[in-house]
ROBA-890857 format. One record per residue (C-alpha): residue number from 1; residue in three letters; x, y, z. Coordinates in pm, 1 decimal, m for minus. Each point is the difference from the previous one (the first is absolute). Layout:
BEGIN
{NUM "ALA" {X Y Z}}
...
# end
This chain:
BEGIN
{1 "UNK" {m123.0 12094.2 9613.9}}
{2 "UNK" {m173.3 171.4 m279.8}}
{3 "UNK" {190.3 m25.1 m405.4}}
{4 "UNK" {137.6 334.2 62.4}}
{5 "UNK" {193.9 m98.8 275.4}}
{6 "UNK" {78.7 m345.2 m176.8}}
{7 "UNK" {129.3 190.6 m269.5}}
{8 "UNK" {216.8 203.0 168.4}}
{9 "UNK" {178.5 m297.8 179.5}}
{10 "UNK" {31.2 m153.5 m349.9}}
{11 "UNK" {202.2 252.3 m155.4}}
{12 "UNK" {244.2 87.0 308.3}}
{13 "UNK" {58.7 m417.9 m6.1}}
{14 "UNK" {57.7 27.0 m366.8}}
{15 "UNK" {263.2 347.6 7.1}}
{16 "UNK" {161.7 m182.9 361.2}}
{17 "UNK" {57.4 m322.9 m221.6}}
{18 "UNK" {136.6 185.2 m322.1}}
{19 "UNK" {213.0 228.0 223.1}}
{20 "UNK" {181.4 m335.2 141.3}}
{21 "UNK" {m5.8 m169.1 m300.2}}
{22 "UNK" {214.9 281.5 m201.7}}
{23 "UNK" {231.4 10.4 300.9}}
{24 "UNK" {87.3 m340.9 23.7}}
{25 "UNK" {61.3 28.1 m366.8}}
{26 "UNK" {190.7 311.9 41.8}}
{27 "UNK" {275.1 m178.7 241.0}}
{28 "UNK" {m36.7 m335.2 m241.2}}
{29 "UNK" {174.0 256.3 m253.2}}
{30 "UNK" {218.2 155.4 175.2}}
{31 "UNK" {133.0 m326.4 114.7}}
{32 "UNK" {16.2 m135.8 m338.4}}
{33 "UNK" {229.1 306.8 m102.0}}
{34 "UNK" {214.2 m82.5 309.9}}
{35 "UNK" {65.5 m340.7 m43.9}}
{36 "UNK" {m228.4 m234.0 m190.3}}
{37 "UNK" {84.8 m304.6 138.1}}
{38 "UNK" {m35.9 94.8 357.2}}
{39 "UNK" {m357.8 110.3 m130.3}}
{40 "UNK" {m51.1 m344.6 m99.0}}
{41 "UNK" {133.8 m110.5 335.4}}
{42 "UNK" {m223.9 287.8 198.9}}
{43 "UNK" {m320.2 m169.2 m257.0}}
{44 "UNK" {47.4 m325.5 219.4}}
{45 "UNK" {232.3 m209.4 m295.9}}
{46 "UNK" {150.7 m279.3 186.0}}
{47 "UNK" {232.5 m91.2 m258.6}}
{48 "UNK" {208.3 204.0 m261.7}}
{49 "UNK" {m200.9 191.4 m307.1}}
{50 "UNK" {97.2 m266.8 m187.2}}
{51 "UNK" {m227.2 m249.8 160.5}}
{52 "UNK" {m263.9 191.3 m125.5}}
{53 "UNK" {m158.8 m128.8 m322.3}}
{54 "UNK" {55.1 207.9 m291.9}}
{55 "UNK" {290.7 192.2 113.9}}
{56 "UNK" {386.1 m51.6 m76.7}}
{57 "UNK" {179.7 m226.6 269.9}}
{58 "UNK" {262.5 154.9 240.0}}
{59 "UNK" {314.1 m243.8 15.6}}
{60 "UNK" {151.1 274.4 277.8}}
{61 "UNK" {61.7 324.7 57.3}}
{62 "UNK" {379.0 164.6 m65.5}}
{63 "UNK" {190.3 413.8 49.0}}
{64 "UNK" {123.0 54.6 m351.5}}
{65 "UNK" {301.2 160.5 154.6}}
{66 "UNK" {116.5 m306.9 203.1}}
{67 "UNK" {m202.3 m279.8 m222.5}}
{68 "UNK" {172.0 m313.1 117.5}}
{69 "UNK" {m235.0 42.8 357.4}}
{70 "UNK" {m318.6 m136.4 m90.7}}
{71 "UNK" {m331.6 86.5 254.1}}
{72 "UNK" {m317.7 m251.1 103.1}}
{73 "UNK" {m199.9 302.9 11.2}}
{74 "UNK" {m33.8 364.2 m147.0}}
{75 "UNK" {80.1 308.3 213.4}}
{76 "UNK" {264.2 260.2 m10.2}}
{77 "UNK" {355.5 m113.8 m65.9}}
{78 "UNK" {263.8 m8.5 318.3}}
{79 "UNK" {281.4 141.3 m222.9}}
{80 "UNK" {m177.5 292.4 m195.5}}
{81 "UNK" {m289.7 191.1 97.5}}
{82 "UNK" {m243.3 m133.9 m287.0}}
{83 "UNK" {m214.6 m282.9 m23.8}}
{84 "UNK" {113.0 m345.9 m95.9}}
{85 "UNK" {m154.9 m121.2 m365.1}}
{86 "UNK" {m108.3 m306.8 m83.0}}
{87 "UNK" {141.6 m285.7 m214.4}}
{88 "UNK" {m296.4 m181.8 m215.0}}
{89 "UNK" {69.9 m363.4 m101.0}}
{90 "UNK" {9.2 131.2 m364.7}}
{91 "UNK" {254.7 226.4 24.6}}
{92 "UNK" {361.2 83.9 80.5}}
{93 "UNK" {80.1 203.1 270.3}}
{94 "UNK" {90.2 372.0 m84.9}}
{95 "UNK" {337.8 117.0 50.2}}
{96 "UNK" {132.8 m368.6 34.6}}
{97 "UNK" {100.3 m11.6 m346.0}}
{98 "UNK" {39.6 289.6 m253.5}}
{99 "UNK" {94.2 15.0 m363.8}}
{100 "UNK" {240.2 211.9 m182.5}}
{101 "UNK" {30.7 20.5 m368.9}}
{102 "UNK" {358.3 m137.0 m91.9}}
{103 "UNK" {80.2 341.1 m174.3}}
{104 "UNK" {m117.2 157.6 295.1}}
{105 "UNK" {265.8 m188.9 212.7}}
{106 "UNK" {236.5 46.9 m213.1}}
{107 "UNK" {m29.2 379.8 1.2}}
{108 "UNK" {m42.0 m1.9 349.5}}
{109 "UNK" {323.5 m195.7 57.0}}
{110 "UNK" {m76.8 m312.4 158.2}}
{111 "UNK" {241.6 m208.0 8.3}}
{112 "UNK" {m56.0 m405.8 46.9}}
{113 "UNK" {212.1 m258.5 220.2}}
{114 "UNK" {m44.1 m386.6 134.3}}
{115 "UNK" {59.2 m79.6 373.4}}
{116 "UNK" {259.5 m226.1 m25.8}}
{117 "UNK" {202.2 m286.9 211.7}}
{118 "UNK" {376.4 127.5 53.7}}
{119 "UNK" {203.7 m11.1 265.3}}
{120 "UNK" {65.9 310.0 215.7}}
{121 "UNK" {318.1 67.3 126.2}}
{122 "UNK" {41.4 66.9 374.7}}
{123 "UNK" {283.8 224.1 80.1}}
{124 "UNK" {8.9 232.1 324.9}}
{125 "UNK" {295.7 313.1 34.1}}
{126 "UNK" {126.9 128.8 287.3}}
{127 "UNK" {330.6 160.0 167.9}}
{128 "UNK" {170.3 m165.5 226.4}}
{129 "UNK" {337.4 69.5 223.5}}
{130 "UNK" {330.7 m230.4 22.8}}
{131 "UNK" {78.5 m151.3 312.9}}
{132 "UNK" {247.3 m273.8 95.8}}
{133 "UNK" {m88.4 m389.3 m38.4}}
{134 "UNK" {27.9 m76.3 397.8}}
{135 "UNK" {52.1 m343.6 m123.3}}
{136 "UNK" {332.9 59.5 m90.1}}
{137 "UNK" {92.7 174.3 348.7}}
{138 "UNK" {302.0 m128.4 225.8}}
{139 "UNK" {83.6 92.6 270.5}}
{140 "UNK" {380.1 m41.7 154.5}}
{141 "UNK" {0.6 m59.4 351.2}}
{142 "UNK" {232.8 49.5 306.7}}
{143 "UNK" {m12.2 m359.9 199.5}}
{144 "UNK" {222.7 75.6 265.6}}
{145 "UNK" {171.5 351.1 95.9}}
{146 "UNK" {300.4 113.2 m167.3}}
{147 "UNK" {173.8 313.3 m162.9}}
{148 "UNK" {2.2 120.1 m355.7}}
{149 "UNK" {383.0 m7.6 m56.2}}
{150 "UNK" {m54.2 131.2 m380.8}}
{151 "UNK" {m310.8 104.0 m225.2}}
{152 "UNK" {45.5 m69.8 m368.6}}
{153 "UNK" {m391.8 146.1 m82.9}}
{154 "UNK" {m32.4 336.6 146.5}}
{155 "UNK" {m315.1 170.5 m148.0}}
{156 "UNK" {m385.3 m85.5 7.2}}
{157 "UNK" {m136.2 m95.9 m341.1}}
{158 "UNK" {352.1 m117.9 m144.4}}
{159 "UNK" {m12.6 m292.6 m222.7}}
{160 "UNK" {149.5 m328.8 73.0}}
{161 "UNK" {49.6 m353.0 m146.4}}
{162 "UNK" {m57.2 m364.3 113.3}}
{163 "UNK" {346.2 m46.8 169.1}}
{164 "UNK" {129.5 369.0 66.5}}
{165 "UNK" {199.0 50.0 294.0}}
{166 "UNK" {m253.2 249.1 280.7}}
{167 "UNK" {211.8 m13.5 310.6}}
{168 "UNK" {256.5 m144.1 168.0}}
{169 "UNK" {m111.9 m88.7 375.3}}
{170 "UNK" {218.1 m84.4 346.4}}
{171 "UNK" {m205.6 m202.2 217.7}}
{172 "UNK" {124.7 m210.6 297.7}}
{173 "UNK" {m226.1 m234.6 0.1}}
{174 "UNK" {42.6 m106.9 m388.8}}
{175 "UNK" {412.3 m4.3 80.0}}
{176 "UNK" {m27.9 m258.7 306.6}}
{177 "UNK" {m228.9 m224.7 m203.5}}
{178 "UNK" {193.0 30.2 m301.3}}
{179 "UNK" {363.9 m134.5 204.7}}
{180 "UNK" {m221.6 m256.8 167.5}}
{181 "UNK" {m97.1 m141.0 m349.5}}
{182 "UNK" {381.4 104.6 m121.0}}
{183 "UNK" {92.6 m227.3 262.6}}
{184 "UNK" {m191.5 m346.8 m119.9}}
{185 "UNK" {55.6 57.2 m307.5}}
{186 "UNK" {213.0 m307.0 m59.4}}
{187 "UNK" {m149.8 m207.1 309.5}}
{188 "UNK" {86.9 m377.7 m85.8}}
{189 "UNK" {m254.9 m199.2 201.3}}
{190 "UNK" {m347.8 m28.2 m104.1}}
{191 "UNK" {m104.3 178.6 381.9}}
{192 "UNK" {178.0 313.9 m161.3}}
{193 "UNK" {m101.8 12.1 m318.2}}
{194 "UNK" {m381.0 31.5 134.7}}
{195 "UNK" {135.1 282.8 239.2}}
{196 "UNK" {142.8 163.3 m326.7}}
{197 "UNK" {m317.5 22.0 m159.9}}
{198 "UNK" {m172.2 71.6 291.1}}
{199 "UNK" {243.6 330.1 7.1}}
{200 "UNK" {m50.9 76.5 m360.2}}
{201 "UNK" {m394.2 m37.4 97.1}}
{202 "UNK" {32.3 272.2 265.5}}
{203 "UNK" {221.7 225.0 m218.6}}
{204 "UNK" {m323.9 36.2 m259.6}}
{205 "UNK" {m259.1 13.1 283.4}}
{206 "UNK" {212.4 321.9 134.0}}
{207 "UNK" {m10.5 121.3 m342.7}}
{208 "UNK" {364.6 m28.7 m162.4}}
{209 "UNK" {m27.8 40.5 m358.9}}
{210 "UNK" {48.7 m339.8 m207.1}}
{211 "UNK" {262.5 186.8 m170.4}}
{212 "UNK" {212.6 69.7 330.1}}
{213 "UNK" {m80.4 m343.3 91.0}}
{214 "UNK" {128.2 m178.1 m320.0}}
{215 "UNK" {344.6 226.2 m0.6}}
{216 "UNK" {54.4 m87.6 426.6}}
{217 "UNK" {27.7 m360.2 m160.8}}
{218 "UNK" {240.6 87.3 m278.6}}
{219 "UNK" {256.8 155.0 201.8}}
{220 "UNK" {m77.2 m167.6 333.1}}
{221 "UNK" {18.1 358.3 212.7}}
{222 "UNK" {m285.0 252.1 141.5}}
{223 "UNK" {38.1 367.0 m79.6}}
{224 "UNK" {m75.8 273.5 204.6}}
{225 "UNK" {m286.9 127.9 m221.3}}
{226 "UNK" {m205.2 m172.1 m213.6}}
{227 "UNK" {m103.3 145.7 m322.3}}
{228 "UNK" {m442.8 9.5 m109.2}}
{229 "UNK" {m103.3 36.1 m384.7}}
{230 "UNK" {m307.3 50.6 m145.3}}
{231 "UNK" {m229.1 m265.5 m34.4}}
{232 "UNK" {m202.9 137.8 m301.9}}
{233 "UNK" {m27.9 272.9 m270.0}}
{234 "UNK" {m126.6 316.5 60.0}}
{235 "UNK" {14.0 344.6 242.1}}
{236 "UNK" {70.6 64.5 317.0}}
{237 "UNK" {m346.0 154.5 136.6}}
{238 "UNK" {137.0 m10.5 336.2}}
{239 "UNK" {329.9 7.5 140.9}}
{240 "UNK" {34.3 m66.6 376.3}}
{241 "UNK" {384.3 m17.3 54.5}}
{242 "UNK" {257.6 268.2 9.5}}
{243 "UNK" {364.1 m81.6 15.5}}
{244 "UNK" {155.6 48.7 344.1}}
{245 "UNK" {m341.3 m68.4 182.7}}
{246 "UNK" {m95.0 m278.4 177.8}}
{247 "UNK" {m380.5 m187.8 m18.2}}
{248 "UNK" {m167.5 m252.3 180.5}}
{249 "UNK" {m154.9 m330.5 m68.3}}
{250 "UNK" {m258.3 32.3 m208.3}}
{251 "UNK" {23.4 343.0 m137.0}}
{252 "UNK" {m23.3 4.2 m385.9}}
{253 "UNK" {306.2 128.8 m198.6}}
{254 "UNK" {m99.3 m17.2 m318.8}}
{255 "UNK" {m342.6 7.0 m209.5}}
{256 "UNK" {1.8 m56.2 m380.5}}
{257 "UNK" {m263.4 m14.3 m219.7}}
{258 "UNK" {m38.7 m219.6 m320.4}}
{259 "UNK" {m90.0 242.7 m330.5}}
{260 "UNK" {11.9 m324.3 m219.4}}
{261 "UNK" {m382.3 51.8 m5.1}}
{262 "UNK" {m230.2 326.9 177.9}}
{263 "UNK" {m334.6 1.8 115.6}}
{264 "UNK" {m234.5 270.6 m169.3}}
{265 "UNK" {m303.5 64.8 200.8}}
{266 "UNK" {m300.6 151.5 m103.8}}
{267 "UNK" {m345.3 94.9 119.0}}
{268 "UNK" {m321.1 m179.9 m201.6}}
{269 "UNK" {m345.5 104.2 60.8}}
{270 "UNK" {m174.7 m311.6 171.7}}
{271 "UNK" {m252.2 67.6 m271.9}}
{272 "UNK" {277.8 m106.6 m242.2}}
{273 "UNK" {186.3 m288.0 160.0}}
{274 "UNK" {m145.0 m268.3 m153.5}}
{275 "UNK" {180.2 98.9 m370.6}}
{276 "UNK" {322.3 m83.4 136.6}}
{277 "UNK" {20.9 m320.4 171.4}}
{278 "UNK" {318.8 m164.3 200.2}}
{279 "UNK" {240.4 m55.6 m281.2}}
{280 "UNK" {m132.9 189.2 m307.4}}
{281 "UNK" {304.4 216.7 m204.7}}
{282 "UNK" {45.1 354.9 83.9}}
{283 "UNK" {200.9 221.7 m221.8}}
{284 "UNK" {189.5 287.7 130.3}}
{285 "UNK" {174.6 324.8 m98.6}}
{286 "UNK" {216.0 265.0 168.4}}
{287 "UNK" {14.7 404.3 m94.7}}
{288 "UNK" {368.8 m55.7 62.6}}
{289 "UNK" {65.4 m317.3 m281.6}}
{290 "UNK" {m230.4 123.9 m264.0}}
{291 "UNK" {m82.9 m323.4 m283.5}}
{292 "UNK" {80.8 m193.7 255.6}}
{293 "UNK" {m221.1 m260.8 115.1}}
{294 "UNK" {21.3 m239.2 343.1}}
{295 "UNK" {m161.4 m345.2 62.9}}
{296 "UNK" {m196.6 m60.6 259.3}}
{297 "UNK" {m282.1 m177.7 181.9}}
{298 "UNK" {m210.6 19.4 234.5}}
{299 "UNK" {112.9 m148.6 316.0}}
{300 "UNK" {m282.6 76.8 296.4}}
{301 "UNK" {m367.7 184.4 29.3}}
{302 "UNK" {133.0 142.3 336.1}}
{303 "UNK" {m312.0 m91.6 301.5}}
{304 "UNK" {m61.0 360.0 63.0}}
{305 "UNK" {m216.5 266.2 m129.3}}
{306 "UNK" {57.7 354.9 25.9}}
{307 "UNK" {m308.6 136.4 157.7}}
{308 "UNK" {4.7 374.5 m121.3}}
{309 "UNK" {86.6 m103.9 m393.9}}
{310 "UNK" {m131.3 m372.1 m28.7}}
{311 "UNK" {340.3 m154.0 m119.1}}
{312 "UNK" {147.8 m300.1 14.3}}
{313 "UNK" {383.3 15.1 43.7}}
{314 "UNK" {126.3 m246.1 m287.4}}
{315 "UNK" {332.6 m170.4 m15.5}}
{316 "UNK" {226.8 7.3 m312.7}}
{317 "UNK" {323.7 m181.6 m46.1}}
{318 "UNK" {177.1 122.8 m312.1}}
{319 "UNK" {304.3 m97.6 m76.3}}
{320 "UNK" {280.8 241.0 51.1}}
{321 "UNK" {365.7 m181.2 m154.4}}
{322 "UNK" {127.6 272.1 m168.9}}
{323 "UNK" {m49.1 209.2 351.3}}
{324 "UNK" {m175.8 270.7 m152.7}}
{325 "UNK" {m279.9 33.5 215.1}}
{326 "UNK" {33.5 153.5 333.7}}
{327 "UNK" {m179.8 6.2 320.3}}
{328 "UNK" {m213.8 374.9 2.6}}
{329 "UNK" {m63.9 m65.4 m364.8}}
{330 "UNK" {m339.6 129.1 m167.6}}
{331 "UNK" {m135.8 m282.8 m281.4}}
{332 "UNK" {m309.8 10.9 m169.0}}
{333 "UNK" {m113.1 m347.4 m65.0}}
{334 "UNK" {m241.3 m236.3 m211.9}}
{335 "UNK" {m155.0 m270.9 117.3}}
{336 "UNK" {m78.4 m298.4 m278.6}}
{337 "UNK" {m283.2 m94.6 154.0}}
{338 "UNK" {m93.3 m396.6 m11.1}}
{339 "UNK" {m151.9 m115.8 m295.2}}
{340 "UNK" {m393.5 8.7 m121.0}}
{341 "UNK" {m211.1 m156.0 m214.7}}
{342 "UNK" {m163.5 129.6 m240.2}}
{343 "UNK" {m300.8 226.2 60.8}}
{344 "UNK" {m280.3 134.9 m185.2}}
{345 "UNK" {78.4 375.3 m53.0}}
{346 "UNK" {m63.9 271.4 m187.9}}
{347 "UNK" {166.2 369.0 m50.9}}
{348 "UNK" {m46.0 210.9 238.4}}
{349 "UNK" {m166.0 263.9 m205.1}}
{350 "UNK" {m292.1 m226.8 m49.8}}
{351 "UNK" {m116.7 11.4 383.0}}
{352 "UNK" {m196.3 320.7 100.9}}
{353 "UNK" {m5.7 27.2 352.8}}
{354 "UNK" {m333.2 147.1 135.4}}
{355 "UNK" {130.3 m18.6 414.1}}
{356 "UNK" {m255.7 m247.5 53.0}}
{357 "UNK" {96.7 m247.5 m248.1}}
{358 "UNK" {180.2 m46.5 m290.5}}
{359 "UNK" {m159.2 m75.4 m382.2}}
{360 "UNK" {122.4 m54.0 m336.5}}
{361 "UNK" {m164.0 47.3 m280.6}}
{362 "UNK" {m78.7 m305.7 m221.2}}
{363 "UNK" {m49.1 40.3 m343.5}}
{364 "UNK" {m201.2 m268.0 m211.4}}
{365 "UNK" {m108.9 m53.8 m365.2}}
{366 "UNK" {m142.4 271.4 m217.4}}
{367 "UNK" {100.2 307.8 226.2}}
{368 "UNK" {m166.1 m104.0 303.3}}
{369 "UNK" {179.1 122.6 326.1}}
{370 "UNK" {m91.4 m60.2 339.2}}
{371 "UNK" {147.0 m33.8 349.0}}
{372 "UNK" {156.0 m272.1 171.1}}
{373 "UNK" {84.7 27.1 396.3}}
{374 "UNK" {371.1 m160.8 71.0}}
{375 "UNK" {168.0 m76.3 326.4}}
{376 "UNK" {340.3 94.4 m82.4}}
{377 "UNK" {353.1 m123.0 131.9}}
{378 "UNK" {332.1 88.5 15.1}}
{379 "UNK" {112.8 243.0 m216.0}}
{380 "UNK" {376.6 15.9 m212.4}}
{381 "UNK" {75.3 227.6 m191.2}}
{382 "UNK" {m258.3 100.5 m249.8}}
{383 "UNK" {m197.1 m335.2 29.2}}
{384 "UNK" {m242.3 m80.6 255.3}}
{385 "UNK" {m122.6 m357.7 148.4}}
{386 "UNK" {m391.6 m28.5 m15.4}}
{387 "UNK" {m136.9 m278.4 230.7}}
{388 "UNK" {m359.0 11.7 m112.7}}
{389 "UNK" {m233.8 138.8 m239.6}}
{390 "UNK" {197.6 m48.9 m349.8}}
{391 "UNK" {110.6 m343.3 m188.7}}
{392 "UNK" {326.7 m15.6 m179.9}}
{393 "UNK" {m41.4 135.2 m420.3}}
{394 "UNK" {m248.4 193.1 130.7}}
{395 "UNK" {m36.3 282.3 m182.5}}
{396 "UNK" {34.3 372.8 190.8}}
{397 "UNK" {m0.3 341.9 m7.3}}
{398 "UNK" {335.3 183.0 26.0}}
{399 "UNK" {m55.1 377.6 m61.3}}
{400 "UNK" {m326.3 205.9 m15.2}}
{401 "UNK" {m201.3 m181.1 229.5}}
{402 "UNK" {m135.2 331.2 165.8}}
{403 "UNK" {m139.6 86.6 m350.1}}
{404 "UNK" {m137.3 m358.7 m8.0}}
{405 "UNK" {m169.6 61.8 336.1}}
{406 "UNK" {m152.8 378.0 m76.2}}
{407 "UNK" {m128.9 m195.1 m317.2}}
{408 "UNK" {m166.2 m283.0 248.0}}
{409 "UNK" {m137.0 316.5 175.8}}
{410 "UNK" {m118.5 158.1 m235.0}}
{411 "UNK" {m206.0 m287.3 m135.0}}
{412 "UNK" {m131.2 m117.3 377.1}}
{413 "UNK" {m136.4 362.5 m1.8}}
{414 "UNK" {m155.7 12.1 m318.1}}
{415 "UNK" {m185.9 m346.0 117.4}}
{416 "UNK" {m119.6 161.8 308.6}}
{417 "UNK" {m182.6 278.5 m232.1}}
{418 "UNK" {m126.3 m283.8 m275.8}}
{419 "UNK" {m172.2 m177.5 343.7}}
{420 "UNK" {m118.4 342.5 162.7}}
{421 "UNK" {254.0 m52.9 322.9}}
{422 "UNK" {60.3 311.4 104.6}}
{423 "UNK" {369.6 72.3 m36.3}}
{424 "UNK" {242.4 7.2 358.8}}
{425 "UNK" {13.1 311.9 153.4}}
{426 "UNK" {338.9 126.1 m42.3}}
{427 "UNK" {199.3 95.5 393.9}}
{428 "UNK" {276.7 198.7 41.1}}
# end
């Protein structure tokens, strides 16, 4: 090869070598503006730029907008499109904690509260209908056949007292037993006497009212009919005997229906069953006695769930003395709930929640603000139960925490530009 030639291969080795040289710098670059740590990672860094000597160590990366998620690694963030930045062991993370001048606050509004321990009180509403207490149902009952010779209760519904005549009855079967007992009545001999009773026996087991019984020993004679009386207080819901008819054994004559207490039923979501356990109070009040309010308490969580509304039928007994209440009745009732403890709350103005979860804003010394993550709990009235996240005297933000947080904005942006992040591109 003569130097000519040699020459020539020099130079085109020299321009291919520059050419690929100012290429790979050229992507180096355009890496660097992309993401600078994933051009350290691209460079062959098998640890975090920290680890380098000379250079600022990484503790972890964090989104400004969601800065309680800390990162092993940069890259873009998965809750906003813009890259994650990086916490250095001598600083504070931005956004985590901003500061307002106290004037500043003060013009702004903001308003300071504690989370505090207080009880919350667990009371449930809900209307409810009247219906009888089926515990205070009975039931007269034909035991043999016979004829109504008189009625003295003619009409459905018609009060009655303990002891009020109902009917008077001829039956043929009560008038034979009664002369057979008529009839050894004053037996001498021990062998009669235990005939007697034995007669007297057979006179209840056909169903002869004690009363009839009592006045066939009085005046030592049977009558033709034998009078019934009400055994208890209340109305007759059904009435099974008309005078001049005749009924067989079995058939039921007379139904009456205790009002000394009512049952109130109502329909609970399941959700909510567990504030009103068997037993707890339940106050009640009717459109038609207005001021007025009935005892009551909870009697049974009925075993059945309504599968279209997801309620549980609930129980009531309420006591009913005065017989005010009637069966059909609308009440709206309130449960008392069973007693709590106290909890660690705070008002309910205090907790912004973001769908996702639920913060407070904390506020420290020298008008430093910054946000606390809660779990929160049950929630009465204007107070709300926090499980997690804040410790009782804690001090917290009631009003203009959306100012506070464009503020905490507004700062994590203006850190982005001081570092030379470029800021998040803004989607509709």
């Amino acid at each position: 090869m003569n130097q000519t030639s040699l020459r020539i291969t020099l130079v085109a080795f020299a321009a291919a070598t520059g050419i690929a040289a100012g290429y790979g710098i050229a992507l180096w670059r355009d890496a660097q503006r992309a993401d600078p740590h994933a051009a350290h990672i691209a460079a062959g860094a098998a640890a975090p730029a920290a680890s380098v000597p000379g250079e600022r160590r990484v503790l972890y990366w964090y989104d400004p907008m969601v800065p309680t998620q800390k990162f092993d690694k940069p890259g873009k963030s998965p809750y906003m499109d813009m890259p994650l930045v990086p916490v250095y062991a001598d600083e504070e993370p931005a956004g985590a904690t901003v500061r307002i001048d106290p004037v500043v606050s003060q013009n702004l509004g903001v308003r300071i509260g504690k989370a505090e321990m207080t009880t919350l009180e667990s009371r449930l509403a809900a209307v409810a209908s009247v219906a009888f207490d089926e515990r205070l149902l009975t039931v007269v009952q034909a035991r043999v056949e016979g004829f109504v010779a008189r009625l003295w209760v003619k009409s459905p519904l018609e009060r009655v007292s303990r002891g009020q005549r109902l009917a008077d009855i001829l039956a043929p079967q009560w008038i034979a037993a009664e002369e057979e007992y008529v009839a050894l009545l004053d037996a001498g001999t021990e062998r009669a006497r235990a005939i007697r009773d034995a007669a007297r026996q057979r006179l209840a087991v056909l169903g002869v009212p004690e009363a009839a019984i009592r006045k066939i020993e009085r005046e030592r004679a049977a009558e033709p009919t034998t009078t019934i009386y009400a055994p208890a207080d209340g109305v007759i819901t059904v009435l099974g005997a008309r005078e001049g008819a005749a009924f067989a054994p079995g058939a039921e004559l007379f139904r009456i229906n205790g009002l000394a207490t009512v049952w109130v039923n109502a329909q609970v979501p399941e959700s909510q069953v567990s504030m009103i356990p068997r037993g707890s109070t339940v106050e009640a009040s009717a459109a038609g006695w207005p001021g007025t309010t009935f005892a009551g308490r909870v009697a049974e969580l009925l075993p059945e769930v309504d599968p279209v509304t997801r309620t549980i039928p609930v129980r009531i007994v309420v006591d009913n003395s005065d017989r005010r209440l009637a069966p059909g009745m609308f009440l709206t009732l309130a449960f008392a709930g069973q007693p709590v403890r106290p909890l660690l709350t705070v008002p309910s103005e205090a907790v912004i929640v973001t769908g996702e979860r639920s913060v407070v804003i904390a506020a420290g010394e020298g008008g430093e603000f910054s946000v606390a993550e809660v779990v929160t709990g049950a929630e009465s009235g204007d107070r709300t139960e926090i499980l997690s996240g804040l410790t009782e005297g804690q001090p917290i933000v009631l009003s203009g925490q959306f100012l506070i947080d464009s503020e905490a904005s507004l700062r994590s942006a203006l850190t982005r530009l001081e570092s030379g992040k470029p800021a998040p591109e803004l989607r509709p």
